[in-house]
C-alpha positions as CSV (number, residue, x, y, z in Angstrom):
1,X,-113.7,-167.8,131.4
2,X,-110.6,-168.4,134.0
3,X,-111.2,-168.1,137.9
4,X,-109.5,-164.7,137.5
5,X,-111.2,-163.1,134.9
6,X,-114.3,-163.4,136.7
7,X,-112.7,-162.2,139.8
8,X,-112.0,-159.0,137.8
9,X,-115.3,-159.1,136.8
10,X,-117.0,-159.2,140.1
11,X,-115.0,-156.4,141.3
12,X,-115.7,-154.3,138.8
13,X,-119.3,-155.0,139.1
14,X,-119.1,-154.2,142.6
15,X,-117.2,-150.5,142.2
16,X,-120.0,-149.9,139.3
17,X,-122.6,-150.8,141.4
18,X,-121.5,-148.7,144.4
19,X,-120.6,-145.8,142.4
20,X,-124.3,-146.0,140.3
21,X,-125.9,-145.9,143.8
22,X,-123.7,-143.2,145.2
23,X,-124.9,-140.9,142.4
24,X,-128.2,-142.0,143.0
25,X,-128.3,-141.1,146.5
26,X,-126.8,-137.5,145.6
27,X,-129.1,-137.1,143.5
28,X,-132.2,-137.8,145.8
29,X,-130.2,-135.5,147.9
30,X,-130.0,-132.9,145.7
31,X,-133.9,-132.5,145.0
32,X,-134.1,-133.3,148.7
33,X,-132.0,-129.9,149.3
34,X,-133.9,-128.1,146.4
35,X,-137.1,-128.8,148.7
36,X,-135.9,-127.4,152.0
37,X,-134.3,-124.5,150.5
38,X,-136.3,-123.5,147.9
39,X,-135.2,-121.5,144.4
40,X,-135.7,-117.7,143.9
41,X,-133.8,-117.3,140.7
42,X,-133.9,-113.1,140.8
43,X,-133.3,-112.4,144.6
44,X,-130.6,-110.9,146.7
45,X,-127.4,-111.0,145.0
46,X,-128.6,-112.0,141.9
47,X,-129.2,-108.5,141.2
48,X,-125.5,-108.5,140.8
49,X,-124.6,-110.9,139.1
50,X,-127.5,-111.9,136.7
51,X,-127.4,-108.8,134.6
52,X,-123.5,-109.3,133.5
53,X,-125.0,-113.0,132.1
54,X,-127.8,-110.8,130.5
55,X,-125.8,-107.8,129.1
56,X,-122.8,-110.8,127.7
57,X,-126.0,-112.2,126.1
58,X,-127.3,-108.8,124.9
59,X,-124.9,-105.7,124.6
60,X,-128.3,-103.6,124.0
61,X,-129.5,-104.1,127.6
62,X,-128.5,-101.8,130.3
63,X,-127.3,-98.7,128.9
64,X,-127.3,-96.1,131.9
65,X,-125.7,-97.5,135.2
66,X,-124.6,-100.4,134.4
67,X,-121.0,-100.2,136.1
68,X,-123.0,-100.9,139.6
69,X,-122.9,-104.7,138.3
70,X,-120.5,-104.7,135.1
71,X,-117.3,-104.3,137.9
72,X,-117.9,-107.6,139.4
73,X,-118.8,-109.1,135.9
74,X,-115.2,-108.0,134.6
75,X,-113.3,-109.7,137.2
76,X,-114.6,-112.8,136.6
77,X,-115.6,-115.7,134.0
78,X,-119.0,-116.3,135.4
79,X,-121.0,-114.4,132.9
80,X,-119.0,-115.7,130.2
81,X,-119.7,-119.2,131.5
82,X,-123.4,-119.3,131.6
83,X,-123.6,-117.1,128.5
84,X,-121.8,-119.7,126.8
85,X,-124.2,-122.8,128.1
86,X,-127.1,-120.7,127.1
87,X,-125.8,-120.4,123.5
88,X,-124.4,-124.1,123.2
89,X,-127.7,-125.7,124.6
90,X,-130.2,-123.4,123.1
91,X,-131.7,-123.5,126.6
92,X,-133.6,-120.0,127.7
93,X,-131.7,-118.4,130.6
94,X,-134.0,-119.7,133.0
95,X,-133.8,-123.2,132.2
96,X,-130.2,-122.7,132.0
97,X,-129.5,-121.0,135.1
98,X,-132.0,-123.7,137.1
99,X,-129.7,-126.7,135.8
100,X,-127.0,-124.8,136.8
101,X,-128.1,-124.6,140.6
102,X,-129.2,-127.9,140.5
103,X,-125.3,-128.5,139.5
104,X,-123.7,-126.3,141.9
105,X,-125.8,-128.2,144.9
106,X,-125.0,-131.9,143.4
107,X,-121.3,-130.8,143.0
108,X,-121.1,-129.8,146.5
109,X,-122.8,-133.1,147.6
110,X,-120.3,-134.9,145.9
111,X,-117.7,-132.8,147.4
112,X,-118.9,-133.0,151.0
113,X,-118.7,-136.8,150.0
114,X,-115.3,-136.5,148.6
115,X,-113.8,-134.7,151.5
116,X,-115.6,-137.1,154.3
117,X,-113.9,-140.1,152.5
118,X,-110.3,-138.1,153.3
119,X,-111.1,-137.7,156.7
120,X,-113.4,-140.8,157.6
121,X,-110.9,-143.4,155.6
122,X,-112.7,-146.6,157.4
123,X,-113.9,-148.8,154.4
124,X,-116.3,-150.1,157.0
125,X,-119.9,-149.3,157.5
126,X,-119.4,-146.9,160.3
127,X,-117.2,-145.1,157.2
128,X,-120.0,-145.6,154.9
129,X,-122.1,-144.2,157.4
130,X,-120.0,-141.0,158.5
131,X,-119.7,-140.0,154.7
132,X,-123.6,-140.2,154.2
133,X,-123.7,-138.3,157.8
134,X,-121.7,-135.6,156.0
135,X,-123.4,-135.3,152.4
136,X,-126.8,-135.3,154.6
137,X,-125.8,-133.0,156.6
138,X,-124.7,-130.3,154.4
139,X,-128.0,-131.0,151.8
140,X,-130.1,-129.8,155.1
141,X,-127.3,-127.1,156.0
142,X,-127.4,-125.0,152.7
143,X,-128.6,-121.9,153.7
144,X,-127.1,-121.9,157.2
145,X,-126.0,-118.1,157.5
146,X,-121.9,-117.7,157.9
147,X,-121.8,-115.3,160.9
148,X,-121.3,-112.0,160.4
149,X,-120.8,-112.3,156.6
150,X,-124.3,-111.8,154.9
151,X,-123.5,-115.5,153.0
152,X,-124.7,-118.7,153.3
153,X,-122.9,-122.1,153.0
154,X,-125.2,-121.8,149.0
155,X,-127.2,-119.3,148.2
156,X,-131.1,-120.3,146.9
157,X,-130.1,-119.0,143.6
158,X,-127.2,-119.0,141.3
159,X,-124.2,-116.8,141.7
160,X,-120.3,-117.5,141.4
161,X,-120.0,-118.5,144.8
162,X,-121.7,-121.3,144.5
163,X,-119.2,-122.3,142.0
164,X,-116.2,-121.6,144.3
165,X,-117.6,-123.7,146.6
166,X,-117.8,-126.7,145.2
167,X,-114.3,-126.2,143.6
168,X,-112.9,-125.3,147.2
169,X,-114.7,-128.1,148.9
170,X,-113.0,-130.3,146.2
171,X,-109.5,-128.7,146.1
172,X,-109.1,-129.4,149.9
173,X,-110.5,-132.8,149.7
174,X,-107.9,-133.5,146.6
175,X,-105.5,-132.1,148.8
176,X,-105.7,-135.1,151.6
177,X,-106.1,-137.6,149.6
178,X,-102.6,-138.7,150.0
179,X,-103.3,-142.6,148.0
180,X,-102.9,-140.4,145.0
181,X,-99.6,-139.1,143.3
182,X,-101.8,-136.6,141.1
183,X,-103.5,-135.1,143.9
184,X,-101.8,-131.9,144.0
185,X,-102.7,-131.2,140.2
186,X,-106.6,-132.2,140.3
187,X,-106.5,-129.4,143.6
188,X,-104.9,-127.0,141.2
189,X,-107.5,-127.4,138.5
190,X,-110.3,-127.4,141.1
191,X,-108.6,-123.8,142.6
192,X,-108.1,-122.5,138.9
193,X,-111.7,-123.4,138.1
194,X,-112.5,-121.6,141.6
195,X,-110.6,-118.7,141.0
196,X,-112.0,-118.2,137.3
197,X,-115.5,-117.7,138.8
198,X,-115.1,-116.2,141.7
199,X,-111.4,-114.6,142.3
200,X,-112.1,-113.1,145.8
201,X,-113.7,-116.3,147.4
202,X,-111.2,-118.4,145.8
203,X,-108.2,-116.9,147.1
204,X,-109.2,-118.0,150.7
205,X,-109.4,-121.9,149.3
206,X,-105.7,-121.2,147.6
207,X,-104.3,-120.4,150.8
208,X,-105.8,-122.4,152.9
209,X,-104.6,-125.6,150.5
210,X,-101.2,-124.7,150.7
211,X,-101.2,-123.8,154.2
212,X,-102.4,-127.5,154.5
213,X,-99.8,-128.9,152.5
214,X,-97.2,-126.5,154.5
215,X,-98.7,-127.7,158.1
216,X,-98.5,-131.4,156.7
217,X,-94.6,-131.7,155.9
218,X,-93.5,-129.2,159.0
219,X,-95.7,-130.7,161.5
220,X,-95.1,-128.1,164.2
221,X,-98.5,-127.0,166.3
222,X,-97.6,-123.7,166.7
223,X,-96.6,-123.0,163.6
224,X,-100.6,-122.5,162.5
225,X,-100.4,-119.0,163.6
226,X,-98.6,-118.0,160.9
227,X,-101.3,-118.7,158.9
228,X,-101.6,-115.4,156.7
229,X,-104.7,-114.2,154.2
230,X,-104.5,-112.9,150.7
231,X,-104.2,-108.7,150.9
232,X,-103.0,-108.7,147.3
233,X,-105.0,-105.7,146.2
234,X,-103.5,-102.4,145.3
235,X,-105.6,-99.9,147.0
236,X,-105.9,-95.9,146.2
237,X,-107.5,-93.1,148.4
238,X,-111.2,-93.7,148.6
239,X,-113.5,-90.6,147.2
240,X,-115.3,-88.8,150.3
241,X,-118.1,-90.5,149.2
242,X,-117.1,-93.8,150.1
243,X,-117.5,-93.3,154.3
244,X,-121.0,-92.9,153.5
245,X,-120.9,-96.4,151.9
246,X,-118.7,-97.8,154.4
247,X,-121.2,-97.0,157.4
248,X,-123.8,-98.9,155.3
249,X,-121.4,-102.3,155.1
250,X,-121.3,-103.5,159.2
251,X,-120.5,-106.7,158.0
252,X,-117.1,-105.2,157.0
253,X,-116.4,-104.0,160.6
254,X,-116.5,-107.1,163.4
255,X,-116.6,-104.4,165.7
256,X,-120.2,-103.4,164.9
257,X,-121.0,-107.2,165.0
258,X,-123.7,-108.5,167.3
259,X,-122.4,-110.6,169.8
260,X,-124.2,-114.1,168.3
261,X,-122.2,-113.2,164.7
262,X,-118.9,-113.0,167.5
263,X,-119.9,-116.5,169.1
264,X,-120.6,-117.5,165.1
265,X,-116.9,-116.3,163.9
266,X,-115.4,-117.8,167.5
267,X,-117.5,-121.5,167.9
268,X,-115.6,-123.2,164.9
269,X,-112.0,-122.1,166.6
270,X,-113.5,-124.1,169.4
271,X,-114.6,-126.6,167.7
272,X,-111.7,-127.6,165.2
273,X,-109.4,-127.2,168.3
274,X,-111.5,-130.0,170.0
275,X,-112.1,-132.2,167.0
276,X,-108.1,-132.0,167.0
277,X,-107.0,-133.3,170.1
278,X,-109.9,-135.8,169.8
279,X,-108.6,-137.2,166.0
280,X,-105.0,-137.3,167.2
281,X,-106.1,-139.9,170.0
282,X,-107.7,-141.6,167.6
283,X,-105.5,-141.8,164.7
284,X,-107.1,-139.9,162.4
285,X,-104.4,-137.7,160.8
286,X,-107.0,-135.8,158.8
287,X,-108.9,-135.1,160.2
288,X,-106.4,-133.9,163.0
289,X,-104.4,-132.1,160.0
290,X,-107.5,-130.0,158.9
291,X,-108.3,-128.9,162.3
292,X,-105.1,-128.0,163.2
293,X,-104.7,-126.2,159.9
294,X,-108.6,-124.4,160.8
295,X,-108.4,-123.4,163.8
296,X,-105.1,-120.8,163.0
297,X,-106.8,-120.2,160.0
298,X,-109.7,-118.4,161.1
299,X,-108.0,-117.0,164.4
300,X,-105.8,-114.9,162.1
301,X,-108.3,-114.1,159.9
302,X,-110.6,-112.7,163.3
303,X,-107.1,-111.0,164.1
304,X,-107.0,-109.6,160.6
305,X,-110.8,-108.5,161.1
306,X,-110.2,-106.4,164.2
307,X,-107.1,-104.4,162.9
308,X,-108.7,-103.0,160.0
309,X,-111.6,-102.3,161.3
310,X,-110.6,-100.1,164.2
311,X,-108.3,-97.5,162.6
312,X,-110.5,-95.0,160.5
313,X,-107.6,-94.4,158.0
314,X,-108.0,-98.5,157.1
315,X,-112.0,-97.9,156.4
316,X,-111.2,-98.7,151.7
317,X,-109.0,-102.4,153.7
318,X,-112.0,-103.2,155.6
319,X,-113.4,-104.6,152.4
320,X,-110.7,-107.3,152.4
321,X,-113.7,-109.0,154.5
322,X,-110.8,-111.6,156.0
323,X,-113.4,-113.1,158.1
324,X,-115.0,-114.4,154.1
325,X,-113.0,-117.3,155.2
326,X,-115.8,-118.6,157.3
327,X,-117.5,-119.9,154.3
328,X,-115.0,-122.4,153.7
329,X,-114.7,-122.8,157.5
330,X,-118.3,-123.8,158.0
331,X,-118.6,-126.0,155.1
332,X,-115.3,-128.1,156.5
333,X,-117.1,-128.0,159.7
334,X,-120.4,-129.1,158.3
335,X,-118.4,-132.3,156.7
336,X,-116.6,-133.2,159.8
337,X,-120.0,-133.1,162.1
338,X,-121.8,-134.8,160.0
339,X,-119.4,-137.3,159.7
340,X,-119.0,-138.0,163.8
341,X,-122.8,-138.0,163.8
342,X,-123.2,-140.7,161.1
343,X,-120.4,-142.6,162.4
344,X,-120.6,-142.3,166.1
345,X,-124.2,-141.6,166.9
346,X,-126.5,-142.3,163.5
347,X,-124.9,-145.1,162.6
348,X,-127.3,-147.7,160.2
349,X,-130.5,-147.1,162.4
350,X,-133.0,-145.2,160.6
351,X,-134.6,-144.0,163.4
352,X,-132.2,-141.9,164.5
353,X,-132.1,-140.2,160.9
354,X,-134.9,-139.4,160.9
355,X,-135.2,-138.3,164.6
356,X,-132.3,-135.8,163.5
357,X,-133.0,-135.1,160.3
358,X,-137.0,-134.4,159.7
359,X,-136.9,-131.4,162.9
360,X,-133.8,-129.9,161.2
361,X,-135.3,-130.0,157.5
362,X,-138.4,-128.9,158.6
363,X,-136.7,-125.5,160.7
364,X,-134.4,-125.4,157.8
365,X,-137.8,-125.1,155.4
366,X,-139.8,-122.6,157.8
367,X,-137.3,-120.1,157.8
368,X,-136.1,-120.0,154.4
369,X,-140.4,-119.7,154.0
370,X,-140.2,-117.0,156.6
371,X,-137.5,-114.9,154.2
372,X,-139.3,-115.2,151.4
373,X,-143.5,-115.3,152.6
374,X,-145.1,-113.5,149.3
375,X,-143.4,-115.8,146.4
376,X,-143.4,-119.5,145.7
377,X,-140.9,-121.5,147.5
378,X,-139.8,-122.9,144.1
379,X,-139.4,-120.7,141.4
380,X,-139.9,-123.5,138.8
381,X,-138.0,-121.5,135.5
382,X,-141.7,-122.8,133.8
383,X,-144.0,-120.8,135.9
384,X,-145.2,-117.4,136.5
385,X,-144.3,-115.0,139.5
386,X,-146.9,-114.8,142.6
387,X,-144.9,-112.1,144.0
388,X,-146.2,-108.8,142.8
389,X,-143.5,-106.8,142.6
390,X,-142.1,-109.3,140.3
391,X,-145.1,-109.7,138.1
392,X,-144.7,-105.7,137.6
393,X,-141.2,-106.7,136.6
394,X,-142.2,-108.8,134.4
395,X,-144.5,-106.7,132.7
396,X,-142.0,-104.0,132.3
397,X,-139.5,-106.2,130.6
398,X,-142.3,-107.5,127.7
399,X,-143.8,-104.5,127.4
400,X,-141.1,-101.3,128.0
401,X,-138.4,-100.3,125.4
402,X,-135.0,-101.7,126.3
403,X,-133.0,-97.9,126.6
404,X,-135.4,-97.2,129.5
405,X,-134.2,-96.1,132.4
406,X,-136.1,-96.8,135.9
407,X,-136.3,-95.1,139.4
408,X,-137.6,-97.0,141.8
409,X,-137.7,-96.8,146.4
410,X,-134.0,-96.9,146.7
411,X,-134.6,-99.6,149.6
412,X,-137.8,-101.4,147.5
413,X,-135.9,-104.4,147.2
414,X,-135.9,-104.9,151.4
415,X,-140.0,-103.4,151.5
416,X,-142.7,-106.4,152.7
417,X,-143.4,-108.2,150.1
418,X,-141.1,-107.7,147.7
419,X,-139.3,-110.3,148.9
420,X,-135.6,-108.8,147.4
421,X,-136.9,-109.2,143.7
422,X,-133.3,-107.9,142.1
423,X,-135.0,-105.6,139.5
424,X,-132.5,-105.5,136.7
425,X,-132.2,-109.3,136.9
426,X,-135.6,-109.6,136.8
427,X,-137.0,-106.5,134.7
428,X,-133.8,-106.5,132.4
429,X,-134.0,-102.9,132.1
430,X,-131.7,-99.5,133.5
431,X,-132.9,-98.3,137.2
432,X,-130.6,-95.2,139.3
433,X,-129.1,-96.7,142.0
434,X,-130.4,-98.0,145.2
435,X,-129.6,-98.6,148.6
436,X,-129.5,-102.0,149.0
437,X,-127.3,-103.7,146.3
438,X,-125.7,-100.9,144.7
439,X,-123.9,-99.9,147.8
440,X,-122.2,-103.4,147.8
441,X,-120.8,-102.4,144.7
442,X,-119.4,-99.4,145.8
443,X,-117.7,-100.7,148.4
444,X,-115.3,-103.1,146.8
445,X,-114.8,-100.2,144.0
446,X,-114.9,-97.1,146.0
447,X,-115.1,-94.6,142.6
448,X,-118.4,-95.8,142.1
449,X,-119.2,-94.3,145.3
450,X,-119.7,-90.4,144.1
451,X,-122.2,-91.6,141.6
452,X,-123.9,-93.9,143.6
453,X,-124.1,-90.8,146.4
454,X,-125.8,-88.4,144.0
455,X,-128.2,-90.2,142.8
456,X,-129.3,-91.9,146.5
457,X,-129.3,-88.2,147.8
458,X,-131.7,-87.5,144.5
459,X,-134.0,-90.1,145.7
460,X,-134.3,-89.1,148.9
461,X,-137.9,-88.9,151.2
462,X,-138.7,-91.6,147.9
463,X,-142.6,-91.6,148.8
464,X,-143.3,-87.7,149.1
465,X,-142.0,-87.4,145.7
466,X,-144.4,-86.5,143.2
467,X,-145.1,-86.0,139.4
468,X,-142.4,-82.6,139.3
469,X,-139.9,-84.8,141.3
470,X,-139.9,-87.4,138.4
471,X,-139.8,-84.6,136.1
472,X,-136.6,-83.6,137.8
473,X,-135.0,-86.6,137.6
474,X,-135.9,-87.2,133.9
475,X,-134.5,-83.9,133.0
476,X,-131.0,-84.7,135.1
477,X,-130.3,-88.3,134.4
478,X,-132.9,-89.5,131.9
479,X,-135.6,-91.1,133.8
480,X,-138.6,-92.3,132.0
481,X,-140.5,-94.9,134.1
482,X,-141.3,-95.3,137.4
483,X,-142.5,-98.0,139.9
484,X,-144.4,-96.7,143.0
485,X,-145.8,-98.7,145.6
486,X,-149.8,-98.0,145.5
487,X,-151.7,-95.5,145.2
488,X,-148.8,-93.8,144.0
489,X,-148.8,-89.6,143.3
490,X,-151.4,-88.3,141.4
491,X,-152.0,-87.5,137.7
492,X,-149.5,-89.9,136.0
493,X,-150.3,-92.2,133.2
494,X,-149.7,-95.6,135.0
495,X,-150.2,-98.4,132.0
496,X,-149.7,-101.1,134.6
497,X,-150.5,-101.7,138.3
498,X,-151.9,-104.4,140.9
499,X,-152.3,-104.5,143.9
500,X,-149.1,-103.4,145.4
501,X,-147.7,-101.3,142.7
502,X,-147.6,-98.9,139.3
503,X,-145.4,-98.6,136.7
504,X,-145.9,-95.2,135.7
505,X,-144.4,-93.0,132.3
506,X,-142.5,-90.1,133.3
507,X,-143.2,-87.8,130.3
């Protein structure tokens, strides 16, 4: 073998090499992430979104109601896509859905490392270093809440935004990478993957690539202010019944915001205006393009925020939620500090990782404990419930028929320890609307609002009701089960109870 064929073959060994331990560290990264931030596969949102997977799987389930989750299901692929993986693997849903969050966190790992390598471009090992800064970084960061927003940079379960994310993160990342001619097309596919999933979150991604791509050729400072967001969406006059829907959102309305969500919306403006003048000094035309290309960004966006939120006639535009753009805000921001930590401060002593990283991990861990106290910090897809509201769940789904339809606390879902069980997702049967999820629903499709609104007001003073309330709401919509915290009313047959709660017949 010639001088230069082994040549060839020593760099190749080299790039294999680095790439295999690359994906090894992302991976230790990944169950590192899964540790801190735990896995509650039925909680919060997944209320929503879990039941359009379920129904795709099994037109039977959810007969009554299920237009509170099936209007987010119809705008996107997600249900389709998971539904699919379950049927091509074989895999039951919670194995499926499991791999599919261990996924979404390694994909936005590697895209935290993707975009650090655009804006850290040194092939030194103060480069080396600033991308692991940034991967780190965002593994401990997951569940960092977005101000104002009720989201986190990745939820602790699966959803379509975790999708997006990873898609956005990679889009912009695609988007810098200016060494390669087909850049602009790999962004595209990672934005049509983005938007496929998750239309609304993606849109922010869209524009903000091409506001990138616009601020790179013109050049001009100023012109970031023209930065504009997506208000593609034909509204009609909301019913009456959607004001009482709207005063239940604050998170659409920056007005009502606490001032720490304000500093949380106004920080990164700050920040990316700083890490600007500081990259152009330093030559780093990235990193000095995002920033400049951020800070307008999210300025017009807080603009955006303020003007619909004041006039009471804009009340159906307030759910626009321009300020949604923080998400992909703070997960830029994550990758850029992390990578001036690892590069400037970090740098290859262990000691200081560790000095940074074991406090943060550890706060990161106690408060997602803290939001979650009554149910295992991993949900292993293997194992069965501590939580009991979700081994009543449980129970009903083995043991109810699969037309029954539920009434439950409208506000269960937030009661101590229930730890936000989402009972559809969990129980896989009907329940009348609540006030904790359903009303999320309602306001980004405001005709779901007059149903949602008579059935709340049907629910009402929930813990006074007794056995001729339930009757009342069988008679009206159908009602054949209950779940009642205990002791619960009197002189119901109750086939199942612990602890905490009874399911109860409603004959």
């Amino acid at each position: 073998m010639d001088r230069h064929s082994l040549n060839i073959k020593r760099i190749f060994g080299r790039i294999l090499n680095r790439t295999l331990g690359r994906i090894f560290g992302l991976l230790l990264l990944t169950a590192f992430a899964l540790v801190i931030h735990g896995y509650h596969p039925y909680a919060e949102d997944a209320e929503i979104y879990l039941p359009g997977v379920l129904k795709t799987l099994n037109p039977s389930l959810f007969p009554a109601n299920a237009e509170f989750f099936a209007e987010h299901a119809g705008h996107t692929l997600y249900p389709n896509l998971i539904a699919f993986s379950v049927r091509a693997t074989h895999l039951p849903l919670p194995w499926a859905t499991f791999l599919w969050h261990l996924i979404s966190i390694f994909l936005l790992l590697a895209a935290s490392w993707r975009l650090a390598s655009a804006l850290f471009e040194s092939e030194t090992s103060e480069g080396e270093c600033a991308r692991w800064g940034a991967v780190a970084l965002m593994a401990t960061l997951l569940t960092l809440p977005i101000a104002g927003t009720e989201l986190y940079i990745l939820d602790q379960f699966l959803n379509p935004r975790n999708l997006a994310a990873f898609a956005a993160l990679f889009a912009v990342a695609e988007v810098l990478h200016r060494d390669s001619g087909r850049r602009y097309g790999r962004a595209v596919l990672w934005l049509v993957f983005a938007a496929a999933v998750h239309p609304f979150m993606a849109s922010f991604a869209i524009l903000f690539c091409v506001w990138l791509i616009l601020l790179d050729r013109v050049r001009p400072r100023l012109l970031g202010f023209a930065a504009a967001l997506p208000f593609g969406i034909t509204f009609e006059p909301p019913p009456a019944a959607y004001h009482e829907v709207a005063l239940r959102q604050p998170s659409h309305f920056i007005l009502r915001w606490q001032w720490y969500e304000w500093l949380g919306a106004i920080g990164p403006v700050l920040l990316f205006w700083w890490f600007g003048s500081w990259a152009r000094r330093r030559g780093m035309k990235n990193l000095e393009l995002v920033s400049r290309a951020m800070a307008p960004f999210v300025l017009v966006a807080l603009a955006a925020a303020i003007g619909l939120g004041i006039p009471a006639r804009f009340e159906a535009l307030t759910r626009l939620q321009p300020l949604r753009s923080l998400a992909l805000c703070y997960m830029v921001l994550v990758v850029v500090g992390g990578g001036l930590l690892g590069q400037y401060l970090l740098q290859r002593q262990v000691w200081r990782w560790l000095v940074l990283f074991v406090p943060l991990s550890l706060g990161m861990y106690f408060a997602q404990r803290q939001l979650f106290p009554a149910s295992a910090h991993v949900e292993w897809p293997w194992a069965q419930p501590r939580n009991q509201w979700a081994q009543a769940f449980e129970w009903i789904r083995g043991n109810t028929p699969v037309d029954a339809l539920f009434a439950l606390d409208r506000r269960h879902m937030e009661l101590p320890g229930e730890d936000e069980n989402g009972f559809r997702a969990r129980a896989e049967r009907s329940r009348l609307a609540d006030l904790v999820k359903d009303k999320g629903a309602c306001s980004m499709f405001p005709p779901l609002s007059v149903k949602w609104a008579e059935q709340i007001a049907d629910q009402k003073n929930w813990k006074q009701l007794g056995k001729e309330d339930f009757e009342r709401l069988r008679q009206k919509y159908g009602v054949s089960w209950v779940v009642v915290e205990q002791p619960g009313p009197a002189g119901m047959g109750c086939p199942y109870e612990n602890s905490m709660v009874r399911v109860c017949r409603v004959d």
